[in-house]
C-alpha atoms as one frame of an Amber mdcrd trajectory, in Angstrom:
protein
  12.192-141.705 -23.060  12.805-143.458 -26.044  15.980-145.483 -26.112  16.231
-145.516 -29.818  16.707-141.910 -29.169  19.461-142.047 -26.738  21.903-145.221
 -27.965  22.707-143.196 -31.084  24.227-140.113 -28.355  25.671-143.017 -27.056
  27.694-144.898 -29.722  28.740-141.798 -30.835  30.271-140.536 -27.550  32.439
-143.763 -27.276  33.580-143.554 -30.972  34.423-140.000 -30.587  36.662-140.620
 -27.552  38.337-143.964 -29.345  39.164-142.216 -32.472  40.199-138.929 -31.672
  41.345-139.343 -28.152  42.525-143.300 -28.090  39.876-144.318 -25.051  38.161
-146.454 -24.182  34.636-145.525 -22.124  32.411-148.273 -20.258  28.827-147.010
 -19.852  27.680-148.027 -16.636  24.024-148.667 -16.045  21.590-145.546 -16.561
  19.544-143.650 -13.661  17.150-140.693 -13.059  19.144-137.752 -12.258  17.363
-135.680  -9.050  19.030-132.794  -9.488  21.288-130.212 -11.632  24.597-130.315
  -9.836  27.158-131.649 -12.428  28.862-134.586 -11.784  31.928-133.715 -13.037
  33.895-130.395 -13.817  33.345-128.930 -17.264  30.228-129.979 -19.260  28.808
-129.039 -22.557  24.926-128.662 -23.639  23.523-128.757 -26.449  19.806-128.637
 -27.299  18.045-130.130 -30.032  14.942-130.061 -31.999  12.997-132.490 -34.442
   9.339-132.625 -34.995   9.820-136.016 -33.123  11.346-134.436 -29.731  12.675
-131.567 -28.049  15.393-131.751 -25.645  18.954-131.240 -24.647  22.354-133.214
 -23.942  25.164-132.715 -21.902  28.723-134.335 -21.965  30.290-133.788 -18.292
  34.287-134.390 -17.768  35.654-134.910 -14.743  38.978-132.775 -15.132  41.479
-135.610 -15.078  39.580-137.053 -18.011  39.410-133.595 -19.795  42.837-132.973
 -19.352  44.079-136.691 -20.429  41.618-136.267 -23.738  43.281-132.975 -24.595
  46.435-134.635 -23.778  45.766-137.732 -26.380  44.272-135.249 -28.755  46.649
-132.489 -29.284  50.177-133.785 -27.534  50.089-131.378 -24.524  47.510-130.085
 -22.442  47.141-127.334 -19.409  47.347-128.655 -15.232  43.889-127.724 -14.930
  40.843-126.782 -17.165  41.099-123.697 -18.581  39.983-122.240 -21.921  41.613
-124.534 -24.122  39.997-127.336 -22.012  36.478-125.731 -22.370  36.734-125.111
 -25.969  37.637-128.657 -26.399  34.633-129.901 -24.367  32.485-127.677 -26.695
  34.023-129.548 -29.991  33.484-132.642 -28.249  29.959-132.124 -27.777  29.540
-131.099 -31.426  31.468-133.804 -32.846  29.109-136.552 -30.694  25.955-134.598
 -31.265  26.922-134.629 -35.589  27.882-138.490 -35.277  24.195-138.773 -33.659
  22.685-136.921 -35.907  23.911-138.864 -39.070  22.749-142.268 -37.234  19.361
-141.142 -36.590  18.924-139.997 -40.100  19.668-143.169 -41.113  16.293-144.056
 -38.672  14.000-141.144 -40.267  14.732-138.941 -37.110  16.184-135.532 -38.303
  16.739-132.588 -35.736  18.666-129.207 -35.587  21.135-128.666 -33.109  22.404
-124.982 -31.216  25.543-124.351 -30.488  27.262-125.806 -27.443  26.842-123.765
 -24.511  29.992-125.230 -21.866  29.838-124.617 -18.013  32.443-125.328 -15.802
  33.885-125.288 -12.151  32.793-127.507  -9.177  29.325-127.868  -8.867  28.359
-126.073 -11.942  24.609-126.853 -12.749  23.247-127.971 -15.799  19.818-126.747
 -16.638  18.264-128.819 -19.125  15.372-127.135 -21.424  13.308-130.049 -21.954
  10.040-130.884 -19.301  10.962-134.633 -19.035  13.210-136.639 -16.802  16.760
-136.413 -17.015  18.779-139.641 -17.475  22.035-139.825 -16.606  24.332-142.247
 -17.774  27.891-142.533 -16.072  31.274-143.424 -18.502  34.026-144.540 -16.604
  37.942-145.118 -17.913  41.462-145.452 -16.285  41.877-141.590 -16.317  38.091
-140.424 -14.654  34.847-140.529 -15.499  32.358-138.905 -18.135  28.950-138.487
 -17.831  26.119-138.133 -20.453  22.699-136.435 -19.478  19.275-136.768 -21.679
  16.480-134.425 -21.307  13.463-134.752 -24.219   9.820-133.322 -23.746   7.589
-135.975 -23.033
């Protein structure tokens, strides 16, 4: 999988979180994912296509975390994900997979994106489109962990 592919996801994930949510995410060292059991507790997916790749991504919250970012967002937030909180995962998942987009246009790479499909509840799978590996790459903060997942056709 091509990292100059994924780093773009990446930076824009932790500048969506620091400017519209005031926090701070520390990526943690990538790995294969064996499975599609969520890590966390509400995730969003989005799949892409460009006549470079086909694939998906998915943004998984751990509830805490969701909760806190709706908190720092908006001024209030539910006790546990509801709605609102899935919603906001959605818009999350948009706003990271725009910021993306615009830095790999700056590369060349141009690709459409569908609309966010969110899942929640413990052990929710995600069931990524693409034939390749998944990569998984954990985010961790004060308030819970995020996780980012990868899928692109070989």
């Amino acid at each position: 999988m091509n990292v100059e592919f994924i780093n773009p996801f990446l930076s824009s994930m932790l500048n969506v979180m620091s400017t519209m949510a005031q926090m701070e995410l520390i990526p943690e060292k990538p790995r294969l994912k064996k499975n599609e059991v969520a890590m966390g507790d509400v995730s969003g997916l989005i799949g892409m296509v460009s006549p470079q790749a086909k694939g998906s991504l998915s943004i998984t919250f751990e509830a805490g975390l969701a909760l806190a970012t709706m908190k720092n967002m908006v001024g209030e937030a539910p006790d546990e994900v509801n709605e609102e909180i899935t919603d906001l995962v959605g818009e999350i998942t948009n706003m990271v997979t725009g910021g993306a987009k615009r830095l790999l246009s700056e590369k060349g790479i141009e690709f459409d994106m569908a609309t966010p499909i969110v899942v929640s509840g413990p052990n929710h799978t995600i069931h990524h489109k693409a034939k390749g590996p998944v990569i998984l790459i954990p985010l961790k903060s004060e308030l819970g962990r995020a996780y980012i997942e990868f899928s692109f056709d070989d």
